[in-house]
N, C-alpha and C positions, 0 to 999 in steps of 0.2 A: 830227195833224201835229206835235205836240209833242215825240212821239216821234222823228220825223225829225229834228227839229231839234236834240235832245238827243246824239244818236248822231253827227251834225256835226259840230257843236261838238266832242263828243271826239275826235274823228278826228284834226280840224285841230288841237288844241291838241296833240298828238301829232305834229305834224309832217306827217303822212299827205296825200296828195292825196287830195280828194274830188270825183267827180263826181256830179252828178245830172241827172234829165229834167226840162227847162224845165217839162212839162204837172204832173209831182208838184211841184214845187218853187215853183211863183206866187206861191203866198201865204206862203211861210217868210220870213223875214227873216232870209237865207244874207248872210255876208259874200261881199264880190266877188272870192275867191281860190278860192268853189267853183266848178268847170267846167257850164255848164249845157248840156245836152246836144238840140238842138232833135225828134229822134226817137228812139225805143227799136230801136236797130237791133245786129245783133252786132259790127260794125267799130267802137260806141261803149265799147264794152270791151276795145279796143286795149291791151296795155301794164296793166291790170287785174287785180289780186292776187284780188280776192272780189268776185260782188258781193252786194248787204244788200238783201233785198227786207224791209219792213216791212208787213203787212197780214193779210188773213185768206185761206184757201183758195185763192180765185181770182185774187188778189193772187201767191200764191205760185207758182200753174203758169204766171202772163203772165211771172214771172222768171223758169219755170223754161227758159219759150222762148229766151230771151236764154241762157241757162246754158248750151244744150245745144249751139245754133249757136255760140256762140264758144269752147266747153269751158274759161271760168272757172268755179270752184267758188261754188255758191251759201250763204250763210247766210239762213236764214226766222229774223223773228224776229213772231211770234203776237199780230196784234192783233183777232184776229176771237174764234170759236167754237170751234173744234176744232184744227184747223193741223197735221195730223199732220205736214207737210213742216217745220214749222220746228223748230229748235233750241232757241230761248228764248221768252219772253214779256216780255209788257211792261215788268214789272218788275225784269228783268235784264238792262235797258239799258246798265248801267255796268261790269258783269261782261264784254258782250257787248264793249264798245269796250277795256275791257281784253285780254279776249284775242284780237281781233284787232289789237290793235298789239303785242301779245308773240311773236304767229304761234302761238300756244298752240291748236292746232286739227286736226284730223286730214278728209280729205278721203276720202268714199266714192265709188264711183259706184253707180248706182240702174238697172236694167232698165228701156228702154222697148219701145214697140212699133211697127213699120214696119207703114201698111197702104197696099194696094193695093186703087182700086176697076176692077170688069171691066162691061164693057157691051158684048155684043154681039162680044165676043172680043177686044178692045182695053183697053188700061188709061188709062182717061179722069179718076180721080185719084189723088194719090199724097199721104199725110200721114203723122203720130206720133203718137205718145202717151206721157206719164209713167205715166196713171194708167188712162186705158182709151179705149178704142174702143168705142162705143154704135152699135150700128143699135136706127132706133126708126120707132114707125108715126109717121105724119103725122096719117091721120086720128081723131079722137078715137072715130068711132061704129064703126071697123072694124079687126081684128084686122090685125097682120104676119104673111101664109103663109111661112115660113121650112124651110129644110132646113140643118142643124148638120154640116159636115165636119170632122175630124180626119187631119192628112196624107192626104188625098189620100183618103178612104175616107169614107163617107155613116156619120151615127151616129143620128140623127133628125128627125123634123121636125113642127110642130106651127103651131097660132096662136099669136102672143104678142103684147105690146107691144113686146116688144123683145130682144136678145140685147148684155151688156155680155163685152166681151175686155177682161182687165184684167193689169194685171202685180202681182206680191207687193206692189208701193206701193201701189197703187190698188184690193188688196183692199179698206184700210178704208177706201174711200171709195165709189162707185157701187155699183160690188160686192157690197158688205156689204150696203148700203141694199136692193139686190133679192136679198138672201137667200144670196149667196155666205158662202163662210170666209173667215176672217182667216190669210193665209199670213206668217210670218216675212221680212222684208226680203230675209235672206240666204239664202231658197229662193230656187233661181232655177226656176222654172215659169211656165206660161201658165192663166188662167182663162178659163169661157167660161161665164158665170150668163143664163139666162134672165131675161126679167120678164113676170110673171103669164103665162104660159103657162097655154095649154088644152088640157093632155096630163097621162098617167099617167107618163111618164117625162119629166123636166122638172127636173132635179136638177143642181145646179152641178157642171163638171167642170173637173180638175186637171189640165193635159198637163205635157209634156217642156218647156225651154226651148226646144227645138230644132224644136219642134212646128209645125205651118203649121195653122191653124184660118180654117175658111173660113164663112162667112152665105151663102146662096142666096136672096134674096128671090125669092119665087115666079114669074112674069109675070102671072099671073092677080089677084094683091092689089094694095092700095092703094101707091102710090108710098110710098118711104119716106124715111126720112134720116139721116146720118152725120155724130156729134157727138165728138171728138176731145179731150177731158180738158173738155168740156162747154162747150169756148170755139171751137174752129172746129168749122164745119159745112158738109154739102155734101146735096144733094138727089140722092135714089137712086131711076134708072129700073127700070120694072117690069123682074125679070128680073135686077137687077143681083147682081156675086156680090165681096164684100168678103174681103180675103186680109191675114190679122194673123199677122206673126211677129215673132222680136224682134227690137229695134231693133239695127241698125247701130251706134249713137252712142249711148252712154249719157249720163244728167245726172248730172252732180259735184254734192254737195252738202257744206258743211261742217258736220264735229260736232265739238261742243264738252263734250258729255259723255261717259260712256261705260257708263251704264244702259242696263240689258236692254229689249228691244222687250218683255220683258213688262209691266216698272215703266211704261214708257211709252203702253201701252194701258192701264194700268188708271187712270192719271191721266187721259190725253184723255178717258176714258169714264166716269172716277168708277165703276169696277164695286166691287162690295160683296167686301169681302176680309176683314173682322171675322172673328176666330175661326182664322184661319190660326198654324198651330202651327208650320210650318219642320219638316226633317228631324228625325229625334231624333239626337242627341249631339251 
């Protein structure tokens, strides 16, 4: 919380208006010129330049919610473990309040993904995703009967645990963990990775952005459920058939550097690069 405290404080000594949520802010000792905001809602980003999520992973997709409904640009800034969403770390607190009061920043926007769940020939729910769409079993002692669509045409079907839809963000996250690839931000494609599948063909696939990827839980297997960047969830009747394409609305995020997503994975991941020689001349 120190950290919040610290990025305030600059803010306001800059001039800036700052608001925050009453439930993060309790225990800060905020002067009485910060706005304290009673729920995290989109209409609290009214009038709103940025907003500054500080935390780690999960921290970052609850701001990316707020990001996407109200279309302010988000800054992460990394105080967890990985944070591939954020821009900075902890330690470039004062860097971070520098350039946002200089407006020294440039705004991306990021693919999500629109899904649709079907019951019985009705769409009984409707959700997003930043990072991916999860169908997963319920039961721990029994497989997901699933069948894997791609536009509109049957491609396989097996037991699994589960089947993640993810976007190029969200490859290195769920994704990657069940054995997906690392896709470049600025692909824009759709993923569709299995987890622990009990099949010969069971290998991560890459579609179109334009792609419609659909789940068919079987009617005959265990009820199952629908986990949306691993924060909302909904309970999936036998038979139910999940429909992931890409998002209508994308999330704004700001960046403040302008290193390659490669320098950027090999830092979040610490991969071993020793001995790399560069192009010759």
């Amino acid at each position: 919380m120190r950290s919040a405290e610290l990025v305030v404080q600059g803010l306001l000594r800059a001039g800036l208006i700052v608001r925050a949520l009453e439930s993060e802010a309790f225990d800060l000792p905020l002067p009485s010129s910060v706005e304290l905001l009673p729920e995290a809602t989109p209409e609290c980003l009214n009038g709103c330049e940025l907003l500054i999520v500080l935390g780690g992973d999960g921290t970052l997709l609850r701001g990316a919610e707020l990001a996407r409904a109200s279309g302010v640009p988000m800054l992460g800034v990394n105080l967890g473990r990985v944070g591939f969403l954020a821009e900075a770390e902890r330690d470039d607190l004062d860097k971070v309040v520098d350039r946002v009061v200089t407006r020294s920043y440039e705004v991306e926007e990021r693919m999500t993904v629109d899904v649709l769940v079907h019951s019985n020939g009705e769409v009984v729910h409707t959700d997003w995703a930043l990072n991916e769409a999860a169908v997963q079993k319920v039961s721990p002692e029994r497989m997901l009967e699933v069948v894997l669509e791609v536009d509109g045409r049957p491609v396989t079907g097996f037991g699994c645990d589960g089947i993640v839809c993810a976007t190029p963000t969200g490859s290195t996250a769920y994704a990657f963990s069940a054995g997906g690839p690392v896709v470049w931000p600025e692909v824009e494609a759709l993923l569709m990775v299995p987890i622990s599948a009990h099949a010969l063909f069971a290998k991560p696939l890459v579609t179109s952005p334009t792609s419609v990827l659909a789940v068919e839980v079987q009617p005959h297997t265990p009820h199952g459920v629908l986990w949306c960047d691993g924060r909302r969830t909904v309970g999936l009747p036998a038979g139910a058939r999940v429909e992931v394409r890409r998002g209508a609305v994308p999330v704004r995020l700001a960046r403040l550097h302008h290193a390659s997503f490669t320098d950027r994975l090999v830092a979040k991941f610490a991969l071993p690069v020793s001995g790399w020689r560069g192009a010759p001349g």
